[in-house]
GUPA-945985 format. One record per residue: x, y, z of N, C-alpha, C in turn; residue number from 1. Coordinates in Angstrom, 1 decimal. Layout:
N
    n.u    n.v    n.w   ca.u   ca.v   ca.w    c.u    c.v    c.w num
      X      Y      Z      X      Y      Z      X      Y      Z NUM
...
This chain:
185
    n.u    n.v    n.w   ca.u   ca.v   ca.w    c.u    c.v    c.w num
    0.8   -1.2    0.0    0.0    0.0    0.0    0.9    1.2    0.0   1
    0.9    2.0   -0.9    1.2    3.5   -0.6    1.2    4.1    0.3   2
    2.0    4.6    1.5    1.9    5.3    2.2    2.5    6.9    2.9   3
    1.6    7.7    2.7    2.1    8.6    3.5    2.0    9.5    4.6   4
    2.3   10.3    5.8    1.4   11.2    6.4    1.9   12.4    7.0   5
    0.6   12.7    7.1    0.6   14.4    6.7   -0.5   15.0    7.5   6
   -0.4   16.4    7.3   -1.7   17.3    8.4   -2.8   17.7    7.8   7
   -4.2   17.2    7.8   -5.3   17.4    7.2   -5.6   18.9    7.5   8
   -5.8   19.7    6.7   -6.0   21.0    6.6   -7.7   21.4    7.2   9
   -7.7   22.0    8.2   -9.2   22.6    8.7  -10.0   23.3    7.2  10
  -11.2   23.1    7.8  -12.1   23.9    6.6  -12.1   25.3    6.5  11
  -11.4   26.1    7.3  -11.5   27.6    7.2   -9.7   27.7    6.1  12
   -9.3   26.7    6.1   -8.0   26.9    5.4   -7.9   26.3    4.4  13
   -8.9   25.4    3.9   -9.3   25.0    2.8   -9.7   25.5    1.8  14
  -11.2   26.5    2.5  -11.6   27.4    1.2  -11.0   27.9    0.8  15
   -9.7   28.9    0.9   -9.2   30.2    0.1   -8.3   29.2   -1.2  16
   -7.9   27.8   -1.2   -7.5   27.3   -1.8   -8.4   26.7   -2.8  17
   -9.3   26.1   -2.8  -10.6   25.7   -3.1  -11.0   27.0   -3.9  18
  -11.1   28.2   -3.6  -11.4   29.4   -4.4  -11.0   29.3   -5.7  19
   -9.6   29.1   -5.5   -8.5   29.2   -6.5   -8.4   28.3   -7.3  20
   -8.6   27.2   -6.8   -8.6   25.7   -7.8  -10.1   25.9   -8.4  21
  -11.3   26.4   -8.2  -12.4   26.6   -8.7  -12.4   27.7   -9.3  22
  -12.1   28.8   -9.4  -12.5   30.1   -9.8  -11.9   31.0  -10.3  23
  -10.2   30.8  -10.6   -9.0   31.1  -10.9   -8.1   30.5  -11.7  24
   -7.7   29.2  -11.2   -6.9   28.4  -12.0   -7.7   27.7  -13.0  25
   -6.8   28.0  -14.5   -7.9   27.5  -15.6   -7.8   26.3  -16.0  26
   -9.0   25.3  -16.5   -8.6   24.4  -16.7   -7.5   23.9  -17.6  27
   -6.6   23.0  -17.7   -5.8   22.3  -19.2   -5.8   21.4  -19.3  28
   -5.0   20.7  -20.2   -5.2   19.4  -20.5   -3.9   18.8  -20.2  29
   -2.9   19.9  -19.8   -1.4   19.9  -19.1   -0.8   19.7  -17.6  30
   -2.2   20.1  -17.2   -1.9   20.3  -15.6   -3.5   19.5  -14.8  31
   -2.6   19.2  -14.1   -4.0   18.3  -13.0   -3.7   18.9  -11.7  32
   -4.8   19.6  -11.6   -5.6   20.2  -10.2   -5.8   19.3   -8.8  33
   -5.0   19.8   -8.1   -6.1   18.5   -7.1   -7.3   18.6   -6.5  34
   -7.9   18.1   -6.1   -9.2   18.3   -5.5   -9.1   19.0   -3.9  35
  -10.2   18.6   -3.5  -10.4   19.2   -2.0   -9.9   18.5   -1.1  36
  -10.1   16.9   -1.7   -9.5   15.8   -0.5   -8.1   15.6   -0.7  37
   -7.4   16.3   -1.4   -6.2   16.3   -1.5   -5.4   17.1   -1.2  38
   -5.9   18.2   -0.3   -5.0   19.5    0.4   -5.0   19.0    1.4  39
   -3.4   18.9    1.5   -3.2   18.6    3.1   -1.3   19.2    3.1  40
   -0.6   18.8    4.4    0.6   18.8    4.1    1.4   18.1    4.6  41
    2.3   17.4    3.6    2.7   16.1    3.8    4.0   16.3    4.5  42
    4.3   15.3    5.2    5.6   15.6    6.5    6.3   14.6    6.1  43
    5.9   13.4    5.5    6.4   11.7    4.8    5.8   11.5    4.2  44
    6.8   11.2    2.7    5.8    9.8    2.3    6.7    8.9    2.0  45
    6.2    7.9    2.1    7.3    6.3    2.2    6.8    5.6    1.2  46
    5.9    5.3    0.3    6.1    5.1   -0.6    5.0    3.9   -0.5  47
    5.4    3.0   -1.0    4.8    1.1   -1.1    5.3    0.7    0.3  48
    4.4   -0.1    1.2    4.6   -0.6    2.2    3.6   -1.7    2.1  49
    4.5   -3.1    3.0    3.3   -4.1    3.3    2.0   -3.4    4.4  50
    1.1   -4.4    4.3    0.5   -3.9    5.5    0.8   -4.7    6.7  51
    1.6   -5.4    6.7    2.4   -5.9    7.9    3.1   -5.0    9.4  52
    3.6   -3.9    7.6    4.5   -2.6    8.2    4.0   -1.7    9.0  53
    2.6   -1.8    9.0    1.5   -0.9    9.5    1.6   -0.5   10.7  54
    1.8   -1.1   11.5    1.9   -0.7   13.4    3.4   -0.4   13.2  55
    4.3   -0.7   12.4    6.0   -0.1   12.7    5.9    1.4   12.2  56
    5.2    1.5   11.4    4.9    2.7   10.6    4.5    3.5   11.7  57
    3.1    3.6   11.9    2.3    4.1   13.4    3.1    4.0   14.3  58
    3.9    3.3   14.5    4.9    3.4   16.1    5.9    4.4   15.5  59
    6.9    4.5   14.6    7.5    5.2   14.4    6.9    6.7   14.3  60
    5.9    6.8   13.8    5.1    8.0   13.5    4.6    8.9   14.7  61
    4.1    7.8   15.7    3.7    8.1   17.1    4.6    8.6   17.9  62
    6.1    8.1   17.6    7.6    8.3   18.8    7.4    9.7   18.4  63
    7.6   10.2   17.0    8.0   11.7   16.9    7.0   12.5   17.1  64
    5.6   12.3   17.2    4.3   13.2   17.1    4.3   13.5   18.8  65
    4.7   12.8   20.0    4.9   12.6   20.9    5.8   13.5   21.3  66
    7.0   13.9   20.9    8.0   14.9   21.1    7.5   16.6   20.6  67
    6.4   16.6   19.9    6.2   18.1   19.2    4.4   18.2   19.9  68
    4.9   19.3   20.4    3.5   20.1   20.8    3.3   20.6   20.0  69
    1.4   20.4   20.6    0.5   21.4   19.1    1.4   22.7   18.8  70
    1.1   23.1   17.7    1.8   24.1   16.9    0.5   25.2   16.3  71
    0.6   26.0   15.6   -0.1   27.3   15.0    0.7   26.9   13.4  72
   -0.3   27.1   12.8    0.2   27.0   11.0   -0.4   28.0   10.6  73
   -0.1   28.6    9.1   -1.1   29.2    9.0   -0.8   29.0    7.0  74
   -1.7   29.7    6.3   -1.5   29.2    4.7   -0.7   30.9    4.2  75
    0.0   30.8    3.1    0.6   32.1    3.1    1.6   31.7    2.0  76
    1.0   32.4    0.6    1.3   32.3   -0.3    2.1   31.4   -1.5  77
    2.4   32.0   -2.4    2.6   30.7   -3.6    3.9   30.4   -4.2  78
    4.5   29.3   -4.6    5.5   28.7   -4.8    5.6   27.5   -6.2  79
    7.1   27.2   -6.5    7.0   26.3   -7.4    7.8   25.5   -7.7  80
    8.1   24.2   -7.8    9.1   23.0   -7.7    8.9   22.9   -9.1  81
   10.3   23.0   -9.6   11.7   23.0   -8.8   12.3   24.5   -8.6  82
   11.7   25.5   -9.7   11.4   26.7   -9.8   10.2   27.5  -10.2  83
   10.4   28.5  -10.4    9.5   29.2  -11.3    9.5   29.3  -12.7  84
   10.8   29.1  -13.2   11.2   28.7  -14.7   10.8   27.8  -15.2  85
   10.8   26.7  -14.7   10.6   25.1  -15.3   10.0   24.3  -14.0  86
    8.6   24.9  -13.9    7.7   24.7  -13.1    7.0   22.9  -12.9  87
    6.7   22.0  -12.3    6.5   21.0  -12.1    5.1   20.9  -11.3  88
    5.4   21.7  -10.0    4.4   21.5   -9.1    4.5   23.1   -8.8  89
    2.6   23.7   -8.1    3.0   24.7   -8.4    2.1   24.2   -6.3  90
    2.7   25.1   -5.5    1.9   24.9   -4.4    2.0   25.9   -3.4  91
    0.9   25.6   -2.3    0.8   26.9   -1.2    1.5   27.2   -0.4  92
    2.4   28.0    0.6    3.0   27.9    1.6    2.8   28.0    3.1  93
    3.3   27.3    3.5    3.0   27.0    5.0    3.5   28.1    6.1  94
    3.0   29.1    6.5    4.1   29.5    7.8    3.8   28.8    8.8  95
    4.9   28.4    9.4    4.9   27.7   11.1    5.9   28.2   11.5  96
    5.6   29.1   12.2    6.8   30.0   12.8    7.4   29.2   13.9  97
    7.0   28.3   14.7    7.7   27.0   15.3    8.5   26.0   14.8  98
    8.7   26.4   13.7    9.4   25.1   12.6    8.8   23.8   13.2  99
    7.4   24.0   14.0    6.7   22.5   14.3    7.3   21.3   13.5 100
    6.8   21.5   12.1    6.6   20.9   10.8    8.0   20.2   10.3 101
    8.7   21.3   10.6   10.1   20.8   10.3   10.8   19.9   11.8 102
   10.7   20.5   12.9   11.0   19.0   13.6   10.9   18.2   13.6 103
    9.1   17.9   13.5    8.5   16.8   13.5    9.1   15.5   12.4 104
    9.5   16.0   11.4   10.8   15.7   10.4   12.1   15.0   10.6 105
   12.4   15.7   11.3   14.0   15.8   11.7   14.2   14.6   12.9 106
   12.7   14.4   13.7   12.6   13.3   14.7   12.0   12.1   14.2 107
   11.4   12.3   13.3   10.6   11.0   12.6   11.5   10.4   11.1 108
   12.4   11.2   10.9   13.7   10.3   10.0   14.4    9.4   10.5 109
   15.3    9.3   11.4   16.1    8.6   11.7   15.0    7.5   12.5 110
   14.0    7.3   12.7   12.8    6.2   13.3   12.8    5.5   11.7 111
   12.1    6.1   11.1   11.7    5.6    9.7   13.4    5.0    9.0 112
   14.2    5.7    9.0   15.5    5.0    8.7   15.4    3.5    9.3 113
   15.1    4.1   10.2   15.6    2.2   10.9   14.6    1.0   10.2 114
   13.9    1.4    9.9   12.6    0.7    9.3   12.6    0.4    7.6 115
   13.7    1.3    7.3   14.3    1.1    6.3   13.8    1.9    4.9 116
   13.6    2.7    5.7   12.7    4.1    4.7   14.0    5.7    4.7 117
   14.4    5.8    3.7   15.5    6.8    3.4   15.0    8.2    3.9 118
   15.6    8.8    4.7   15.4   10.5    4.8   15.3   10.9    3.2 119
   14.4   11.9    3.3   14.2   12.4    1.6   16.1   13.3    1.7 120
   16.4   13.2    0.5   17.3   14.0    0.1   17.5   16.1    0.2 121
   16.4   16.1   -0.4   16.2   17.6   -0.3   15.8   18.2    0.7 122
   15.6   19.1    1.2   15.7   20.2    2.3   14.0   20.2    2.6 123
   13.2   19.9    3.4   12.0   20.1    3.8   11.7   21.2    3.4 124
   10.5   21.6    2.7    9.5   22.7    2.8    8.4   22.5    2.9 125
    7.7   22.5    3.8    6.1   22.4    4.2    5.3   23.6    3.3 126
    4.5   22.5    2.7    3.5   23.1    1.6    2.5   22.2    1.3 127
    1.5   22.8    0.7    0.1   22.1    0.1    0.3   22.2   -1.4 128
    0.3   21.1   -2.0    0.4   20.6   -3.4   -0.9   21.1   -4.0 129
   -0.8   22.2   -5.0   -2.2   22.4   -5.5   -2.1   22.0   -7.1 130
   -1.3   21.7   -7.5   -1.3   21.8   -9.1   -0.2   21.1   -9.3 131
   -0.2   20.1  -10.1    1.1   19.1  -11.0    0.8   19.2  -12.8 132
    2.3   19.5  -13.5    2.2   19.3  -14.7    2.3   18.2  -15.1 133
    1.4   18.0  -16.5    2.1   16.8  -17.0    2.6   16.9  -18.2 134
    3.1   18.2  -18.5    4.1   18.0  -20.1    4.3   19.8  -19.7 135
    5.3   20.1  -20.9    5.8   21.4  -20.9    4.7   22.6  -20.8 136
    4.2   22.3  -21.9    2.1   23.1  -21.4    2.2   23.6  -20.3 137
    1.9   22.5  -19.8    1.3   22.7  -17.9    2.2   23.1  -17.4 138
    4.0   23.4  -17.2    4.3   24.0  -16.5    4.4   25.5  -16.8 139
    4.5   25.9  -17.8    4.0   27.5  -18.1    2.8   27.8  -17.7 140
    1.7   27.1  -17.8    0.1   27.6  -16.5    0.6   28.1  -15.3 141
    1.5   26.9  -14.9    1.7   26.7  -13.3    2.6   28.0  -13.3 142
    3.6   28.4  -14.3    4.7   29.5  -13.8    3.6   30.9  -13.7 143
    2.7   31.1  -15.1    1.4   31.9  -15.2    0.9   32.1  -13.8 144
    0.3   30.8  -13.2   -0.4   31.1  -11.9    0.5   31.5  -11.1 145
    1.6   31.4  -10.9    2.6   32.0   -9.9    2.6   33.2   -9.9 146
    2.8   34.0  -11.0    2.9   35.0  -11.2    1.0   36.1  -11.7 147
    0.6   35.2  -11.6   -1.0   36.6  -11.6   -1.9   35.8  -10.7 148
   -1.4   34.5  -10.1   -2.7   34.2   -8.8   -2.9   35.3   -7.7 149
   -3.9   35.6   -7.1   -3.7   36.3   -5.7   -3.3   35.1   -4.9 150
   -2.4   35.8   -3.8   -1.7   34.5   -3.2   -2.5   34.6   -1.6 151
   -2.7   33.0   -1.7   -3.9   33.3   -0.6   -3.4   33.4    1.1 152
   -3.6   34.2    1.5   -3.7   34.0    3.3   -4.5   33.6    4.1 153
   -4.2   32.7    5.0   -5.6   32.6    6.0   -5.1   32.8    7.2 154
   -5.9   32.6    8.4   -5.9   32.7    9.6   -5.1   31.2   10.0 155
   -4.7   31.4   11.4   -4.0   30.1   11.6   -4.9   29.3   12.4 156
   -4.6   27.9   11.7   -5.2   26.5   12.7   -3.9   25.9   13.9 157
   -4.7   25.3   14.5   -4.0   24.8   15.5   -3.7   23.3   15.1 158
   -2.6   23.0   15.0   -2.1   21.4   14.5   -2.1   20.3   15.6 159
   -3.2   19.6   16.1   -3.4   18.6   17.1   -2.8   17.2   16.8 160
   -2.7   17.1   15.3   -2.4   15.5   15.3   -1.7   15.1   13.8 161
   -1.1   14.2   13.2   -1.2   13.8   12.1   -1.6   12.7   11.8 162
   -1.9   12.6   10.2   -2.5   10.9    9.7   -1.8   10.3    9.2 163
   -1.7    9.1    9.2   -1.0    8.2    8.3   -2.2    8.1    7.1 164
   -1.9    7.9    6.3   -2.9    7.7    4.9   -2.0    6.6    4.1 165
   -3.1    6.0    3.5   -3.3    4.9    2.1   -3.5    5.9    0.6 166
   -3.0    6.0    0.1   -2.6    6.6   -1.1   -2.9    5.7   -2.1 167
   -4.2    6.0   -2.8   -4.7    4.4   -3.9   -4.6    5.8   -5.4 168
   -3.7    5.1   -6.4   -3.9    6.0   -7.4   -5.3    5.7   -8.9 169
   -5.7    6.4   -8.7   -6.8    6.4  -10.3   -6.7    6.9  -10.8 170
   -7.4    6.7  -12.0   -7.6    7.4  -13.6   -8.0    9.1  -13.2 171
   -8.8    9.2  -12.2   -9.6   10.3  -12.0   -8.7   10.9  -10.5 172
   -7.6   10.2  -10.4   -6.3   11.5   -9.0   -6.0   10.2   -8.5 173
   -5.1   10.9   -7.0   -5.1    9.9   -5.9   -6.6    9.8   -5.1 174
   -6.7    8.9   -4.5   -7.3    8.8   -3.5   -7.0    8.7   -1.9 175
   -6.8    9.6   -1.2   -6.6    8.9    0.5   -7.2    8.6    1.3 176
   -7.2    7.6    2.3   -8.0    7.1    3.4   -7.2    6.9    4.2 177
   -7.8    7.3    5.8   -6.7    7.5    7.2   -6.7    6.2    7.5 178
   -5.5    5.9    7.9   -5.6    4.6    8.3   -5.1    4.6   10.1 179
   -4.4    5.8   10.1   -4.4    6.2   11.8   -4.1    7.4   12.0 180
   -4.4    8.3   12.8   -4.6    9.9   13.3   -4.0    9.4   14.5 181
   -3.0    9.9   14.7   -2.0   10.2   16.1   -1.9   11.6   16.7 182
   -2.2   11.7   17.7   -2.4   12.8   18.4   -0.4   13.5   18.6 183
   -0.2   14.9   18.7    0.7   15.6   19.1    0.8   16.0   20.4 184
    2.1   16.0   20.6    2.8   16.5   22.5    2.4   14.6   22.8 185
């Protein structure tokens, strides 16, 4: 099973994204949108796992959610992997003026190593995935929207817990389903 987990986004931090993916960002035939059930922000993802792995996963996931008190997040404006030039993914930004987000990282790697899941390579940035290209097309939308979206702000949520999620892919996106919510502190 695909797995990853991440912070499900409250509904007051949802909409101003939701705006944008509805009422802003235009459709193509280059770029895939994600939906509503797909805003969240991912802290891991590990990839294919048995479901054997499932409680080592959760235990690992648990040791470090356990070391990080709730935190304040809040949504605050727009970004793009790998640039703005040669756009791939185009997504929202996270302020956590606690580097909550980023701890929670830094203590949940070396658990997941032992389990035999590699620290990602690149430098953590906490963000919400709103838009992926899929050919050269789509990444000039995505550099487009970088450059004339209003970049959205919201008020901050309080971060009580993360999920572990099942990640099933279809014709029509991903799909995720929680497979455990672990509480923080």
């Amino acid at each position: 099973m695909r797995t990853f987990i991440a912070i499900e986004l409250e509904p007051a931090l949802r909409r101003p994204l939701l705006a944008l993916l509805r009422e802003v960002f235009p459709r193509h035939r280059d770029v895939r949108w994600c939906s509503e059930n797909q805003l969240h922000v991912t802290l891991k993802f590990l990839g294919e796992i048995r479901e054997d792995q499932l409680p080592q996963v959760c235990d690992a996931a648990t040791a470090a959610s356990a070391q990080v008190p709730p935190f304040s997040m809040r949504i605050k404006g727009l970004g793009c992997f790998p640039n703005p030039h040669s756009a791939r993914v185009l997504w929202c930004g996270v302020e956590d003026l606690t580097q909550s987000c980023r701890r929670w990282v830094e203590l949940a790697d070396p658990l997941f190593a032992q389990l035999g899941f590699p620290p990602e390579n690149r430098a953590f940035t906490p963000h919400i995935t709103l838009g992926r290209s899929r050919a050269p097309g789509g990444g000039r939308v995505l550099s487009e929207m970088l450059e004339t979206a209003p970049p959205p702000e919201t008020e901050s949520m309080t971060v009580r817990q993360v999920v572990v999620f099942e990640s099933r892919l279809l014709p029509t996106g991903a799909q995720y389903t929680p497979r455990a919510t672990l509480p923080l502190g």
